[in-house]
C-alpha positions as CSV (number, residue, x, y, z in Angstrom):
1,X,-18.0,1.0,-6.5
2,X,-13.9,1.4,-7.0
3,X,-11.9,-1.0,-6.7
4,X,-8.1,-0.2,-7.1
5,X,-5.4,-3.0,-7.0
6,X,-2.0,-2.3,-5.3
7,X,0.7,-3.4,-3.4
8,X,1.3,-2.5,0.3
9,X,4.5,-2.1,2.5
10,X,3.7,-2.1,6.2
11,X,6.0,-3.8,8.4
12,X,5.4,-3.1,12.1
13,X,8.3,-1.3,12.7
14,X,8.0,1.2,9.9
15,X,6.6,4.9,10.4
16,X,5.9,5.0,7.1
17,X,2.9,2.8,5.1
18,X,4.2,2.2,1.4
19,X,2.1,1.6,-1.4
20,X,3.0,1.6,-4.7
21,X,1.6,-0.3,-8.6
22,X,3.4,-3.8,-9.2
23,X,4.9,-2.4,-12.5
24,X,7.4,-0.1,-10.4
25,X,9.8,-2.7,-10.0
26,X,10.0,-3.5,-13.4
27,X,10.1,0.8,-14.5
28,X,13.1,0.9,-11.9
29,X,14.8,-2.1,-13.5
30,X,14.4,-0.2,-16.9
31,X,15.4,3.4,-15.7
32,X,19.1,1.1,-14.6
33,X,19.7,0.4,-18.2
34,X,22.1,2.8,-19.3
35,X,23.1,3.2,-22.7
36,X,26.6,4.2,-21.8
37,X,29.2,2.2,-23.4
38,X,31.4,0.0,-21.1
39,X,34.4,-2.5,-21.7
40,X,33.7,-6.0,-22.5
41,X,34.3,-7.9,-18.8
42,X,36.8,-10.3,-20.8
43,X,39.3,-7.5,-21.0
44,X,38.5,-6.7,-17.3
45,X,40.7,-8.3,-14.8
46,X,39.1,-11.3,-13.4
47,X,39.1,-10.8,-9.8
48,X,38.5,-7.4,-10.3
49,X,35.0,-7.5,-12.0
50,X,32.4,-5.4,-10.0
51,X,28.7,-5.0,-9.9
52,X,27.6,-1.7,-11.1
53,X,24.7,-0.3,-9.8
54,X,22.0,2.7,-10.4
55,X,20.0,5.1,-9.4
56,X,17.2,7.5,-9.1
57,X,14.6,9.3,-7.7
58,X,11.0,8.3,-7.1
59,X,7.5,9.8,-7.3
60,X,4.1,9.8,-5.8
61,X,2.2,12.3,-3.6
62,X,2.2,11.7,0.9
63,X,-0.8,11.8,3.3
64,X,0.7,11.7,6.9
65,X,1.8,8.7,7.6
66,X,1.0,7.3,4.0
67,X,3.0,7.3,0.7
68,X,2.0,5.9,-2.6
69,X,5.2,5.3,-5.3
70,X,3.9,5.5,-8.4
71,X,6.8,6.5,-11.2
72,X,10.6,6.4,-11.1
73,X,13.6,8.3,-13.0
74,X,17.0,7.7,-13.6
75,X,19.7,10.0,-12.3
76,X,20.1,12.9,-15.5
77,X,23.6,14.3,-16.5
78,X,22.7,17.3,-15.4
79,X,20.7,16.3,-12.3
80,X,17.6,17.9,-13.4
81,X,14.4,15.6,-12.6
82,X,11.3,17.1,-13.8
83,X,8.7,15.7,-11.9
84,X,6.0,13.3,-13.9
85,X,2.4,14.5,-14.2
86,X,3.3,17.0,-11.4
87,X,4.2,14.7,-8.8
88,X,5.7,15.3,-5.5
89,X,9.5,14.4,-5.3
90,X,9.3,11.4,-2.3
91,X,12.5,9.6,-2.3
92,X,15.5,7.4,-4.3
93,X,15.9,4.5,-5.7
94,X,18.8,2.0,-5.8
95,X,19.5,-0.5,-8.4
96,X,21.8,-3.4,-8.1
97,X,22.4,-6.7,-9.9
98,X,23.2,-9.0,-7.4
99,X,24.2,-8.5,-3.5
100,X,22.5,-7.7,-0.4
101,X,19.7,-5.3,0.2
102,X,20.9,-2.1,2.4
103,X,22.4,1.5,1.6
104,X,26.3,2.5,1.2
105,X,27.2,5.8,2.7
106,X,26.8,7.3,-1.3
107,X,22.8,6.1,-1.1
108,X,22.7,7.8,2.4
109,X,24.5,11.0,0.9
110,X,22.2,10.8,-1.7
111,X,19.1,10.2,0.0
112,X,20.0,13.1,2.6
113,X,20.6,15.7,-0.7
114,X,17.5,15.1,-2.5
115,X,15.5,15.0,1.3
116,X,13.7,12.0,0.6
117,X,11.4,9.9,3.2
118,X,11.6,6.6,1.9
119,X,14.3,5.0,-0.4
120,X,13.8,1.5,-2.6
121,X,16.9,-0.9,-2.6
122,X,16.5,-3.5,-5.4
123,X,19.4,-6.2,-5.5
124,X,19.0,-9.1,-7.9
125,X,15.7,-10.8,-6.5
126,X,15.3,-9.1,-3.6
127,X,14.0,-5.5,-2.6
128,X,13.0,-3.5,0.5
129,X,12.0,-0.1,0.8
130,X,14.4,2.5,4.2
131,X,12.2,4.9,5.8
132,X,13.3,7.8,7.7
133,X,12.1,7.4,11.6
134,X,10.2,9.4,13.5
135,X,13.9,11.0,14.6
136,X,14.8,11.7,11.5
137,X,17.7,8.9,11.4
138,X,17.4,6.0,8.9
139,X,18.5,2.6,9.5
140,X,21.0,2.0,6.5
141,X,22.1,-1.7,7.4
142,X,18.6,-3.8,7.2
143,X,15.2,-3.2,5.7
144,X,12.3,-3.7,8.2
145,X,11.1,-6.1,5.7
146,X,12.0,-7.7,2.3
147,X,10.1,-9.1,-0.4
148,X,10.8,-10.9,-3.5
149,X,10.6,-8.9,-6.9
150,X,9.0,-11.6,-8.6
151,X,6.1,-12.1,-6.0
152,X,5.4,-8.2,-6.0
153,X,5.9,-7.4,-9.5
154,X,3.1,-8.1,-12.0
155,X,4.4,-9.2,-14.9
156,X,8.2,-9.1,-16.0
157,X,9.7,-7.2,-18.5
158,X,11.1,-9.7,-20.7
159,X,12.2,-13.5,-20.7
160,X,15.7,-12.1,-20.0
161,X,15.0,-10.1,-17.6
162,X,12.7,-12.2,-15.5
163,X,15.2,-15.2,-15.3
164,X,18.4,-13.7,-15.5
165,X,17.4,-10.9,-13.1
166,X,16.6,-13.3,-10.3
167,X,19.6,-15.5,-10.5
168,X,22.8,-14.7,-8.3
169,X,25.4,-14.9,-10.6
170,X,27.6,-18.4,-10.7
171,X,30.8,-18.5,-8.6
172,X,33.9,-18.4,-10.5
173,X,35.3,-21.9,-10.9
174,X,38.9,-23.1,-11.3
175,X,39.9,-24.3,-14.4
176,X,41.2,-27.2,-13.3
177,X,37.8,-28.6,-11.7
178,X,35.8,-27.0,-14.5
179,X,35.9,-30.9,-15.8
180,X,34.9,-32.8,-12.6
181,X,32.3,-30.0,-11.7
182,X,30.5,-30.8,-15.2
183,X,30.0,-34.2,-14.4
184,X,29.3,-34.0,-10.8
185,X,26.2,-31.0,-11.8
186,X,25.6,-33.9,-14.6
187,X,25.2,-36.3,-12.0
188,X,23.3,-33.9,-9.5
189,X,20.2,-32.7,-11.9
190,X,17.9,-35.4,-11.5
191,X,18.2,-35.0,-7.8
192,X,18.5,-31.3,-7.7
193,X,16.2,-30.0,-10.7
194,X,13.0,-29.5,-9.2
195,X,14.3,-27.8,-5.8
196,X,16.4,-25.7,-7.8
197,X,13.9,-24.7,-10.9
198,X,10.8,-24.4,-7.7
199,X,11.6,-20.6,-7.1
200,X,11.9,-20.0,-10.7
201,X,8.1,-21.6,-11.5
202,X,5.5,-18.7,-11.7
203,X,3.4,-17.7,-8.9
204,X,0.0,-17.9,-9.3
205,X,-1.6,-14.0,-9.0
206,X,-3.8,-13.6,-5.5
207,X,-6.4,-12.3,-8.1
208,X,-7.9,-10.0,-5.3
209,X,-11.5,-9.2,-6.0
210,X,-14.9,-8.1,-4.0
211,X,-18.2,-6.5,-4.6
212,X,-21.3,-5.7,-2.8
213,X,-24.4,-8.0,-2.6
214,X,-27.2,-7.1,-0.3
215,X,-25.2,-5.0,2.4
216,X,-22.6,-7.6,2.0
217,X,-19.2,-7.4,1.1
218,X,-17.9,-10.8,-0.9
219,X,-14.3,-11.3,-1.5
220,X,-12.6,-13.4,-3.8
221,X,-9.6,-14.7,-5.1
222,X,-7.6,-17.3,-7.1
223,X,-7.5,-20.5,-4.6
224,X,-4.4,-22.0,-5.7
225,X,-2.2,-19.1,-5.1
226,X,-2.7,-19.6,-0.9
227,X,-0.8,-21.7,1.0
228,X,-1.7,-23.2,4.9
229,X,-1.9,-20.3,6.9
230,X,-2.6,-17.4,4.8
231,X,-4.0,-14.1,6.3
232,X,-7.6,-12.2,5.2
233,X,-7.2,-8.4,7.3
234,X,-10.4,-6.4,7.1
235,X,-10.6,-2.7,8.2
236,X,-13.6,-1.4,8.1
237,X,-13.5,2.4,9.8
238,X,-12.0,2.0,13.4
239,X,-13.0,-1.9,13.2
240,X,-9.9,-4.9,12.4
241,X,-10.9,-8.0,11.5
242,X,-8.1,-10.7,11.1
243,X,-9.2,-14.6,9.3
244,X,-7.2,-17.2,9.2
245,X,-7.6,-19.2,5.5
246,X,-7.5,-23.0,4.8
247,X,-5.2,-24.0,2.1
248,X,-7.9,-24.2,-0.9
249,X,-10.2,-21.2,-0.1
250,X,-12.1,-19.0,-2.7
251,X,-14.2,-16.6,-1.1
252,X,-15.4,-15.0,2.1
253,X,-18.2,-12.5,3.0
254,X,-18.5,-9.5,5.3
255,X,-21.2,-7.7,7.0
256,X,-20.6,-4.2,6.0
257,X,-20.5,-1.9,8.9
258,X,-19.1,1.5,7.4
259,X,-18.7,2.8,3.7
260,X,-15.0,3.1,3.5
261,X,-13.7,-0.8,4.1
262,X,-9.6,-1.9,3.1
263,X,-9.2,-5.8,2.6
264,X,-5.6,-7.2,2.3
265,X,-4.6,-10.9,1.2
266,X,-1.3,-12.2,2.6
267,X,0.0,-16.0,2.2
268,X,3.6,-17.0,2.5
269,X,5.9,-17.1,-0.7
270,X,8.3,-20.3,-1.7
271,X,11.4,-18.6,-0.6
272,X,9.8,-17.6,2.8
273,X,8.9,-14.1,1.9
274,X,5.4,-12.5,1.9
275,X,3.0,-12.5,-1.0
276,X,0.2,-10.3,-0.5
277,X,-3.0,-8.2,-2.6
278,X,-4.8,-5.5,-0.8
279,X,-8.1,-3.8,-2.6
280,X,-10.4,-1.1,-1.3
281,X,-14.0,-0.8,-1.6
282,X,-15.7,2.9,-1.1
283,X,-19.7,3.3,-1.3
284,X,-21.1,6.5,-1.5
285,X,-22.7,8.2,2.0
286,X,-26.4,6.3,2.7
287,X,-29.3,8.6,2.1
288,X,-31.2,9.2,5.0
289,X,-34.8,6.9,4.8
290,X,-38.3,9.3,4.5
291,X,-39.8,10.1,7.7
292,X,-42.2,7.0,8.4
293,X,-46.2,7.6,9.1
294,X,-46.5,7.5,12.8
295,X,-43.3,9.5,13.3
296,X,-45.0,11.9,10.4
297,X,-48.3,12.2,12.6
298,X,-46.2,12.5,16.0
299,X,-44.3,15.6,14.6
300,X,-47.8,17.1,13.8
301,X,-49.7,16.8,16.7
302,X,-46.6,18.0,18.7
303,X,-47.0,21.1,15.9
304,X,-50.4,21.7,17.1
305,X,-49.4,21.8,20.6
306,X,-46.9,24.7,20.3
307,X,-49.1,26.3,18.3
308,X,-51.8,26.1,21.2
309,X,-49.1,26.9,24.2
310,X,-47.8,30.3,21.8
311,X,-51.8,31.0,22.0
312,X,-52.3,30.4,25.3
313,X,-48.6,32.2,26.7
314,X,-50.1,35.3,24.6
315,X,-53.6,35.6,26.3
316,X,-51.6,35.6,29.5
317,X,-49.4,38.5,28.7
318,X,-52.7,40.5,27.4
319,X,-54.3,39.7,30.6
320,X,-51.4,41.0,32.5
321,X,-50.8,44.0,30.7
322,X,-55.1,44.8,31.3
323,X,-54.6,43.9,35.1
324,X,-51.2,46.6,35.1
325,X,-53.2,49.4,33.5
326,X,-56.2,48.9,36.2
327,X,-53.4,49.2,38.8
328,X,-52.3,52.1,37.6
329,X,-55.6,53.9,37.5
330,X,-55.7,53.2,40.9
331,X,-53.0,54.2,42.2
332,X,-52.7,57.6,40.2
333,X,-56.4,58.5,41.2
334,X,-56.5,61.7,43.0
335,X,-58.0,61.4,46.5
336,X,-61.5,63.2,47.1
C-alpha cells in the first residue's frame, strides 16, 4: 500500500487539476529573496514606497488534464533555468508581499514567453494558481479559487516569515494622531485581541490517513481540525461518493470496490477559505482464485465429450469415404 500526501487545486471552473507538495509555497517564498542590495525605505520618499515583487518559473511533469508542481526557480540573470531532476518546464510564478491576487500585463507577457499552462500568484497571505482555458486565453483579473498560504503550506519557514508574511502591512498614520491612535489601540486590545490574533493561531493539520482491513478501506484524521460541515469525497474508479462530517469525527470506513481509490478531506478555514488533504490508496491487481472442484470435474467430463464427438465425427468420414469408393466401382464397371 502507498500512500502519498498532497495538496489539490480543483475548482470547478478550472481545465486544469493542480497538485502540488505543501513545502512549495514556502520554496517560492525563498526563491523571492534576492540578495540584491536596495536603499534603505527611510531615504525613499514616503508616498512613493512600492511593493517589489518576484518571479520564476515552476516545475513538475503533465498528464492530460493533470499537473503536479513540485519545485520552483527564481528568474537567473541570464535567463537560463535548468530544469531540476529533469523536469518538464509547466509554468511561472509570482511573488508579492502584500496586494491582491491576479497578473499585470508583465506576468501575462511572461507567462506567454516561457508557454506556460498554469501560473502561481502568491500575495502576502493569499495565493491562487491562472490556468490557460481550453481556448487558449487566460483570465488575468481573478483566480477561480484562492486559498490561504498558511492553511496549504506545511510548516513555515521561519518565525519571521510566518507572521510577518501573513500580515498586510499597517496604513501610514499622520503624525499628528500617532498620539490619540496609541491610546485608542490601547484601549481597543482587550476587546479586539482575540478576533484579531484568531487567524494568526495555528491550524491544526487534517492528518489524512487510511489503510486496508479486511477489504475495507478505513480513513482517518485529526478531529479537531474539522469544522460543521466539512466534506469526505471518495473516488473509487468511475464511482463518487460524497459524506458529509459532524463537527468531532475521527474516522470512516469504505467498502472497497476497485484497486485504484482517491480520498480528499475538505473543511472550511477561519478566514472563509478551504482547508483540505487528499491521499490515494493503490493495491496491487487481485489474483484470480483456483478453479474450484465441481467446476474442476465439469471441465473434465466436457473434455471426455469432445474427445468422444472427434471419435465419433471420424468413423463417419471413414464410413463415407468406404461408401464413395463402392460407388465408384459401380459406376466404372464395364457392362457385360
Amino acid at each position: 500500500m502507498v500512500t502519498v500526501h498532497y495538496r489539490r487545486w480543483c475548482p470547478p471552473q478550472s481545465p486544469l487539476r493542480i497538485e502540488f507538495p505543501p513545502e512549495l509555497l514556502h520554496d517560492v517564498r525563498l526563491e523571492a529573496m534576492q540578495p540584491a542590495r536596495a536603499l534603505p525605505s527611510r531615504w525613499m520618499p514616503r508616498f512613493n514606497r512600492v511593493v517589489n515583487q518576484s518571479s520564476g518559473l515552476l516545475f513538475g511533469v503533465r498528464h492530460e488534464d493533470e499537473v503536479r508542481v513540485l519545485a520552483a526557480r527564481a528568474h537567473s540573470g541570464d535567463d537560463g533555468h535548468a530544469n531540476p531532476d529533469g523536469l518538464a518546464r509547466v509554468g511561472t510564478f509570482v511573488c508579492r508581499a502584500r496586494g491582491e491576487v491576479f497578473l499585470t500585463d508583465d506576468d501575462l507577457a511572461n507567462f506567454e514567453k516561457h508557454e506556460g499552462v498554469l501560473a502561481l500568484v502568491v500575495a502576502g497571505g493569499q495565493a491562487g494558481f491562472f490556468v490557460r482555458e481550453s481556448d487558449g486565453s487566460v483570465q488575468a483579473i481573478r483566480s477561480h479559487e484562492e486559498f490561504q498560504v498558511a492553511d496549504a503550506a506545511a510548516q513555515p519557514v521561519s518565525r519571521k516569515t510566518a507572521v510577518g508574511a501573513e500580515l498586510p502591512a499597517p496604513a501610514p498614520r499622520w503624525h499628528a494622531w500617532r498620539r490619540v491612535a496609541a491610546c485608542a489601540a490601547l484601549l481597543a486590545i482587550p476587546a479586539g485581541a482575540f478576533a484579531y490574533l484568531r487567524p494568526l493561531i495555528p491550524r491544526l493539520p487534517i492528518a489524512l490517513a487510511i489503510r486496508e482491513e479486511a477489504g475495507q478501506l478505513v480513513i482517518g484524521w485529526n478531529a479537531g481540525a474539522l469544522n460543521e460541515g466539512s466534506r469526505l469525497e471518495i473516488t473509487d474508479g468511475s464511482e463518487r461518493t460524497i459524506l458529509m462530517l459532524p463537527a468531532n469525527t475521527s474516522s470512516a470506513t469504505y467498502g472497497l470496490q476497485g484497486g485504484d481509490v482517491e480520498v480528499r478531506l475538505s473543511t472550511d478555514s477561519r478566514m472563509g477559505g478551504a482547508h483540505w488533504e487528499a491521499a490515494h490508496f493503490a493495491t496491487r491487481p487481485a489474483r484470480t482464485p483456483p478453479a474450484s472442484n465441481a467446476l474442476r470435474d465439469r471441465i473434465g467430463a466436457l473434455t471426455i465429450e469432445a474427445r468422444k464427438l472427434r471419435r465419433s465425427l471420424a468413423d463417419g468420414n471413414l464410413r463415407t469415404e468406404q461408401l464413395a469408393a463402392r460407388m465408384d466401382e459401380l459406376t466404372t464397371k464395364p457392362e457385360q
